[in-house]
C-alpha positions as CSV (number, residue, x, y, z in Angstrom):
1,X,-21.8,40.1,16.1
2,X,-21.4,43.1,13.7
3,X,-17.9,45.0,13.7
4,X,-17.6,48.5,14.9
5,X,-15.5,51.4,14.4
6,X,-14.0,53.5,16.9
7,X,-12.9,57.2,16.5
8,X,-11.1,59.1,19.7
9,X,-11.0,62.3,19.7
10,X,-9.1,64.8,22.3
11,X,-11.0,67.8,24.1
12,X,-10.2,70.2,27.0
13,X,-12.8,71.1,29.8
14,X,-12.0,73.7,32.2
15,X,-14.2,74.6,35.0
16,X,-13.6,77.3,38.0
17,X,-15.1,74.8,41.0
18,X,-13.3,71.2,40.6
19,X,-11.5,68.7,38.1
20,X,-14.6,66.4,38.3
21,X,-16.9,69.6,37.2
22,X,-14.2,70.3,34.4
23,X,-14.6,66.3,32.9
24,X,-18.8,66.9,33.4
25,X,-18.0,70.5,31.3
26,X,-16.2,68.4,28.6
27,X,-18.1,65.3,28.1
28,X,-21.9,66.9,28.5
29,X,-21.0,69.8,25.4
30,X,-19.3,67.4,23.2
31,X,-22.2,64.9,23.8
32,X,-24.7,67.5,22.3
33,X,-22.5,67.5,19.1
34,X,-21.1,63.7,19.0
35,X,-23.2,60.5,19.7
36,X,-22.6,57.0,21.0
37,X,-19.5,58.4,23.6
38,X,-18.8,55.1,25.6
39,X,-15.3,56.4,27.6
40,X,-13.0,58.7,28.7
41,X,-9.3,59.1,29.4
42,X,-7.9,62.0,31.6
43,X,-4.1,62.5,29.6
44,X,-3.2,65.8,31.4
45,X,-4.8,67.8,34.3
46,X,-3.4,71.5,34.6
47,X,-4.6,74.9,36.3
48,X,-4.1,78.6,36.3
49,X,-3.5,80.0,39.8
50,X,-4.9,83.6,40.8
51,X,-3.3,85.5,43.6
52,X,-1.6,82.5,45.1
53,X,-5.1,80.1,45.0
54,X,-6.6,77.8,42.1
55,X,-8.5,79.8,39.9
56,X,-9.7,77.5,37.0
57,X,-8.9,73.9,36.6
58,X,-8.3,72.2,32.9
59,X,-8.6,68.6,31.9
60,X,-6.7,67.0,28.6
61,X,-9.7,64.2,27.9
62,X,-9.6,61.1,25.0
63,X,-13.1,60.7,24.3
64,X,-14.3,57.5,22.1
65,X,-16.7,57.0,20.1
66,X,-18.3,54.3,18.2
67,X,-19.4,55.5,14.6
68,X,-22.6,55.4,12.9
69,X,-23.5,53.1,10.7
């Protein structure tokens, strides 16, 4: 069994249709740029509300990562 390092790193998705589309939003562009994401942790959900509705929903996400070699 080798050791591995973890890194986490912290990024906001935001999405005008759901909180679940907002997490996709997050994890699928960081994936272009970061490999080997195993997990993620929701820390803070917030929105922005437009003439008395939701307009845009924002998720606070941990992302980790195990590093190259």
């Amino acid at each position: 069994m080798t050791n591995a390092v973890y890194k986490v790193i912290d990024v906001v998705g935001s999405s005008p249709t759901s909180i679940e589309d907002a997490i996709q939003c997050a994890v699928s562009r960081t994936a272009q740029t970061v490999h080997h994401i195993g997990w993620f942790e929701v820390t803070e959900t917030r929105g922005h509300i437009v003439d008395g509705k939701v307009g845009h929903y924002q998720v606070h996400l941990k992302l980790g990562f195990t590093l190259d070699d």
